[in-house]
Structure formats: C-alpha cells, structure tokens
ROKEZA-866201 format. One record per residue (C-alpha): residue number from 1; residue in one letter; x, z, y. Coordinates in steps of 0.001 Angstrom, whole numbers, plus 500000, padded with zeros to 6 digits. Each point is the difference from the previous one (the first is absolute). Last residue first. Example, Ala and Ser with C-alpha at 12.3 -4.5 7.8 and 13.67 -1.06 7.14 Angstrom:
residues 2
 pos code     c1     c3     c2
   2    S 513670 507140 498940
   1    A 498630 500660 496560
end
This chain:
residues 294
 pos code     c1     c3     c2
 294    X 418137 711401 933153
 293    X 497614 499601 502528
 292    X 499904 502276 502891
 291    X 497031 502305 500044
 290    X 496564 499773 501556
 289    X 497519 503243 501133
 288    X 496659 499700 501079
 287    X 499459 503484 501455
 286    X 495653 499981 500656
 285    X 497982 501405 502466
 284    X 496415 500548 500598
 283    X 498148 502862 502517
 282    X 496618 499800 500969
 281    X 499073 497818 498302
 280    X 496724 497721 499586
 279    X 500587 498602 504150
 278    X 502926 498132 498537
 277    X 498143 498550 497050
 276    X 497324 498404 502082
 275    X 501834 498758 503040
 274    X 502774 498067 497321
 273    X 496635 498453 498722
 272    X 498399 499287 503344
 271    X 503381 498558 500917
 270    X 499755 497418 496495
 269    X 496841 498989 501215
 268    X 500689 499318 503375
 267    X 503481 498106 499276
 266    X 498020 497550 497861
 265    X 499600 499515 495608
 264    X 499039 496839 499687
 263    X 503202 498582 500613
 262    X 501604 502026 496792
 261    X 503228 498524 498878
 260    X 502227 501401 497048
 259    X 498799 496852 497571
 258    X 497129 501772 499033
 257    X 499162 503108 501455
 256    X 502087 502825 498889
 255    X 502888 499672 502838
 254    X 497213 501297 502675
 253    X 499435 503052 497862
 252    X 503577 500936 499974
 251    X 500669 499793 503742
 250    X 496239 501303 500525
 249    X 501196 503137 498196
 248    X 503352 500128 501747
 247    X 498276 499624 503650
 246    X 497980 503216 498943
 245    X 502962 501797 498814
 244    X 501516 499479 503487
 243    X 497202 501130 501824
 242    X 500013 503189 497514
 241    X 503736 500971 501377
 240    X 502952 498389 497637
 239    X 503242 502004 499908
 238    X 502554 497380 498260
 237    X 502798 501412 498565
 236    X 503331 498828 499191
 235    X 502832 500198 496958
 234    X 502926 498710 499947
 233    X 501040 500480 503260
 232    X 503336 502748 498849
 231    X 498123 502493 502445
 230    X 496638 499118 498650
 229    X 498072 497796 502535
 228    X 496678 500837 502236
 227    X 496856 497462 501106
 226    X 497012 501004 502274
 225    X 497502 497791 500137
 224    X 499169 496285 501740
 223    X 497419 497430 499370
 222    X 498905 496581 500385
 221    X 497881 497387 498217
 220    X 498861 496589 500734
 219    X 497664 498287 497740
 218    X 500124 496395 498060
 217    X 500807 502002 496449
 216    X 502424 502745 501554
 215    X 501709 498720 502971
 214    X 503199 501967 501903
 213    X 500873 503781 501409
 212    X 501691 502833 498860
 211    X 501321 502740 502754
 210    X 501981 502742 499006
 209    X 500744 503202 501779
 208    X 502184 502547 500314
 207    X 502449 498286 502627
 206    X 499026 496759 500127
 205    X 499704 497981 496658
 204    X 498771 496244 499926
 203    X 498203 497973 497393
 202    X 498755 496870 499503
 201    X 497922 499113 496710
 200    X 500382 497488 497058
 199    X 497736 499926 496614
 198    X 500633 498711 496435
 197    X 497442 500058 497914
 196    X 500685 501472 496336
 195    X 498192 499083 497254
 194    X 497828 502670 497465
 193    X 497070 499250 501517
 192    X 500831 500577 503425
 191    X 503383 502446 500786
 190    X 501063 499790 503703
 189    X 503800 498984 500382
 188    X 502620 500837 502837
 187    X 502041 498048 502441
 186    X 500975 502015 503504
 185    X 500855 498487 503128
 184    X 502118 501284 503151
 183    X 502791 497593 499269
 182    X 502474 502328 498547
 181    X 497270 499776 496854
 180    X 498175 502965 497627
 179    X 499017 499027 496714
 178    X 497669 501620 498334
 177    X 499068 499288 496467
 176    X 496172 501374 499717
 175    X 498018 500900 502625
 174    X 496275 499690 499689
 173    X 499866 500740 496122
 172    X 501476 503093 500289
 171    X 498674 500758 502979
 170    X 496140 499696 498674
 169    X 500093 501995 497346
 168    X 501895 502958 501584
 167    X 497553 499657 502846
 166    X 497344 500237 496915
 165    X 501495 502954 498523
 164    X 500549 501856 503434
 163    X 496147 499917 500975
 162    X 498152 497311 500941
 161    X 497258 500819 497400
 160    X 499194 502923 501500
 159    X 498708 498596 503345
 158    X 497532 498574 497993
 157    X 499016 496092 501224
 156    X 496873 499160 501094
 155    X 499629 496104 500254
 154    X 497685 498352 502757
 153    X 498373 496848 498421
 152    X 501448 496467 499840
 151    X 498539 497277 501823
 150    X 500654 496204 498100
 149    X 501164 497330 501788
 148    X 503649 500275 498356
 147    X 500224 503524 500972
 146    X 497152 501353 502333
 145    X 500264 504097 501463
 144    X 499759 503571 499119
 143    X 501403 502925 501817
 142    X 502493 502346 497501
 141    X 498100 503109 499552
 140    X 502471 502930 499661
 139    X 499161 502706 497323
 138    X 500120 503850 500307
 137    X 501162 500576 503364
 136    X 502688 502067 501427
 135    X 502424 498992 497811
 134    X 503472 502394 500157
 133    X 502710 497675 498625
 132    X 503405 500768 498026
 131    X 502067 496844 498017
 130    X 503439 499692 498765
 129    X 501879 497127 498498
 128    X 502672 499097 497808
 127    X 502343 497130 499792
 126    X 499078 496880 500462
 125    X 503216 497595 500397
 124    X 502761 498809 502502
 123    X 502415 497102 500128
 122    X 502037 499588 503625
 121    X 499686 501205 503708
 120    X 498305 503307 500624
 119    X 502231 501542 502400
 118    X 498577 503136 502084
 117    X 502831 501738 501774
 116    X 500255 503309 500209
 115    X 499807 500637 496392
 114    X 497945 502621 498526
 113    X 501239 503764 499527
 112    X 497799 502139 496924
 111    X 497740 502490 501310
 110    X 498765 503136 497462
 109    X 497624 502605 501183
 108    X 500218 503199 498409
 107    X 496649 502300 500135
 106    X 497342 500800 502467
 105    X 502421 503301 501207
 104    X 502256 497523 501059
 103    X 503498 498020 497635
 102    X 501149 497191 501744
 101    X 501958 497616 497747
 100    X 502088 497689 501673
  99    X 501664 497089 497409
  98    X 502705 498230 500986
  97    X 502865 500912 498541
  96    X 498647 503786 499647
  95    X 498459 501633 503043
  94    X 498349 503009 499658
  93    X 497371 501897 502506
  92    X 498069 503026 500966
  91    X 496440 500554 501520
  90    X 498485 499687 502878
  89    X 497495 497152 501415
  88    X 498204 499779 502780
  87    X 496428 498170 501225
  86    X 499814 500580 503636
  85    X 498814 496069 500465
  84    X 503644 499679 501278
  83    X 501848 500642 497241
  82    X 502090 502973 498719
  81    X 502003 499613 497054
  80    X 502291 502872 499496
  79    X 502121 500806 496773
  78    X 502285 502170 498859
  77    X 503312 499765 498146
  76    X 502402 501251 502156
  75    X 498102 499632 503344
  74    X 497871 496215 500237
  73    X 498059 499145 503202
  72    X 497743 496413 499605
  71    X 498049 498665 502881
  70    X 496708 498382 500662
  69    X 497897 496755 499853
  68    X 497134 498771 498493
  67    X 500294 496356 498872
  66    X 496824 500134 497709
  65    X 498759 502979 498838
  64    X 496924 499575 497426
  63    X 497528 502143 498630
  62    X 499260 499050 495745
  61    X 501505 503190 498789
  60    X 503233 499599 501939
  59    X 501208 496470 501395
  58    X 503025 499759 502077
  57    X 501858 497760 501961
  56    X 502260 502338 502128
  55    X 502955 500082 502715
  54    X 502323 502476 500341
  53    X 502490 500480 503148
  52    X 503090 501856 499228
  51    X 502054 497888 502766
  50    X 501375 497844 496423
  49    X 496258 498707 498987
  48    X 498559 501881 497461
  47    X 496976 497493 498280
  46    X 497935 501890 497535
  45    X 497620 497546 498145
  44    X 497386 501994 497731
  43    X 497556 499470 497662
  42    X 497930 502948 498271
  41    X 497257 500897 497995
  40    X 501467 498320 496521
  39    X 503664 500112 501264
  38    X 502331 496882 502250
  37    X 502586 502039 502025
  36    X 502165 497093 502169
  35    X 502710 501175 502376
  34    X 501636 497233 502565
  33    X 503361 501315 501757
  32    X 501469 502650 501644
  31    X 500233 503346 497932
  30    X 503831 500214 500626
  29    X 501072 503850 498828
  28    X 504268 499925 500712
  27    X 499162 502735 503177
  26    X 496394 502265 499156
  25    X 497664 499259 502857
  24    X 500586 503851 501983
  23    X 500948 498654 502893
  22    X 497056 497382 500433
  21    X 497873 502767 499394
  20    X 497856 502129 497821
  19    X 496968 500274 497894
  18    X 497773 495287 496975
  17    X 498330 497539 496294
  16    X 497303 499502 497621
  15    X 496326 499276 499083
  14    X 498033 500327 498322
  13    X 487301 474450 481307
  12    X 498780 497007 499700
  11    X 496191 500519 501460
  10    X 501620 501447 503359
   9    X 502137 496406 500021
   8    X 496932 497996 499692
   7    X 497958 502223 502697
   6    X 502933 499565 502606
   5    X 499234 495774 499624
   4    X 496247 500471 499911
   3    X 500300 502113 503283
   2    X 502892 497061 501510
   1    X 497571 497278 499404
end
C-alpha cells in the first residue's frame, strides 16, 4: 500500500518595489516584462505590463500573494510599487542587462528577467531544488486499509521527516532524463532498484501554468503549478503548492510496488492520504528546477 510504500523511501534516506506619475516614468527605462527574485524568506514574480500595471506572485515569510495587482511609478532612480491590498513599496532601482535590483529599507532585492514565452521542448535534467513549509501539526496519520487481503494499520508519519532532504530524495529519483515533446507529451524515468522505468505524461502550458496529467501504476493522476523560463530558456522552474507535493509522493510510491502497478491500492485511499498531508501544513512549497541538457 501507498503508507508502506512512503515508509520504504523515509527508511532510505520583504519585500520590494513603488511615488510619482506617468510623466515623471524615466524615458529609455523599459521595466516590462516577467521578474523572478527567488531568496531564503522570499519568492517573488513581478510582472510590469507596458500601461505601468504590476502584477504579483509572491510569497514572504510563509504568507502568500497570488495575482495581486497594482502599478509601478519610477522618477530617476526611484521606485514605487503600490498594490491593491494597500501594501507599497519604495525604494530605488538598477537595471543592468537584465537584472532589476530594488534596493528598500528591508534590504536589496534582486529579480532576474524570464522569458515570455514558456518553451520546454527537448533534453532536460535535475538540477537543484528548494524547499520552505510551515507544519501545523506534528505527525500526519495516513488512514489504514487491506492490501492483498490483509488490513493494514493507520501509519503516523512526522511532519519532519518530509522536509526538504526527503523531497530532494524523492525528485531525483522521480524525474530523471526529461524529455519534453512538440506533441504535448513528456518521457522521463523513475529510479527502482537501481533500473530505470520509463514513464509518459501529457502536458500543456497556458499562460503561467502547467498542467501534467496521465497513469501512474493503473491510477490516474493530474496536476497543474506554476512554471517560469530563464531568459535564454535553458533553465525553468517548477513552483509546486503542497497538493502538488502530495500527488508527487504517491507518484513515486505507486512506481515502488512491484512491477509499477498497484490495484490494491484505490482512489479513496490514496485521497485520504493526499487529505492527510495537506491539512498537516500550513504552508509547503517547493522550486523544482530542470536545466537543458548539454
């Protein structure tokens, strides 16, 4: 079952931004575009749209923003962010290339540009990862149920042992050798003992987001997170929300029982699981980030 399955693999291992107007904006300064900040209590997408509207994904200290909207105002080189929730931002600026730094009295904020279109066809690979979750429970207890005839006990599971090591663990073995098709499919490999399985998934990108969905071991899956590209698309992130984690652990625990199918394992159980471990944060995101093979 999926709780013996997780077990196995446990056992193996503020903000920126802007005082003036439109007549003021500085001529020969073009802000538009995607912004992306990524620090250890901070993540941040700025989108400037050309009529000085702003746009924000952010997440600050564990509180989220998510599509808030506002306006930017820039005179010389300062700074005015000013969004609807009456949150502002002042502060100066510098654009080099294309990197924005945005310097406040909370400290300099550093945005590099992303791509404005998302195109992740051809060969990628693992590449680092990042982790920050608030639990607000000590353990989860995973329900119980029968596998193979047999009934299997409830499982408590420490909310600590999920932590950034373990996703690590358990993406790096999940997605290996990606390969991204015109078609709207994507190839990759999950690692079990030591052999690689292959596994195929659909895929489709709108806007910001990314939707993933196809079979894992006899079960339908399907999810959809935020996804961002470099400027020169060789690098993306994948901004995965603690629903999404969830589906990735029974992804990876489904492919450990033998032969990659698990019948015994049904829809009910594996949404009391995913009901479990969601209602154990608070707060739980992860950047899974790929880069173009070489």
């Amino acid at each position: 079952m999926i709780v013996m399955a997780l077990m196995a693999i446990l056992m193996s291992v503020s903000f920126v931004a802007c005082d003036s107007d439109d007549d003021n904006n500085v001529p020969n300064v073009n802000l538009t575009g995607k912004w992306y900040c990524k620090t250890d209590s901070l993540r941040d997408l700025l989108i400037i749209n050309a009529d000085n509207s702003v746009v924000v994904n952010r997440v600050y200290n564990y509180q989220a923003w998510e599509g808030i909207n506002g306006n930017i105002f820039v005179s010389g080189d300062k700074i005015n962010l000013s969004f609807e929730n009456g949150n502002n931002v002042l502060g100066t600026f510098a654009l080099n290339n294309n990197t924005l730094s945005i310097k406040t009295t909370n400290g300099t904020y550093t945005y590099a540009k992303l791509s404005e279109e998302t195109n992740l066809v051809g060969e990628w690979n693992y590449s680092n990862i990042t982790f920050s979750a608030r639990p607000v429970k000590d353990e989860i207890v995973i329900p119980g149920g029968t596998i193979n005839g047999e009934v299997v006990p409830p499982t408590v599971m420490q909310t600590s042992q999920l932590s950034g090591k373990f996703i690590e663990y358990a993406a790096q073995r999940y997605f290996r050798n990606i390969v991204f098709k015109n078609d709207g499919t994507f190839t990759y490999n999950v690692l079990k003992e030591d052999e690689n399985l292959p596994m195929t998934k659909n895929y489709s990108i709108n806007g910001l987001n990314m939707t993933v969905t196809g079979e894992t071991a006899g079960h339908e899956t399907a999810s959809t997170f935020m996804v961002l590209q470099s400027l020169d698309q060789n690098t993306a992130y994948f901004v995965f929300n603690k629903e999404v984690i969830a589906d990735m652990f029974i992804g990876y625990a489904l492919m450990l029982f033998e032969g990659g199918v698990a019948p015994e394992v049904n829809d009910e159980a594996l949404a009391a699981y995913k009901k479990a471990f969601t209602e154990a944060y608070d707060y739980y995101s992860v950047d899974f980030v790929i880069s173009r093979a070489k």
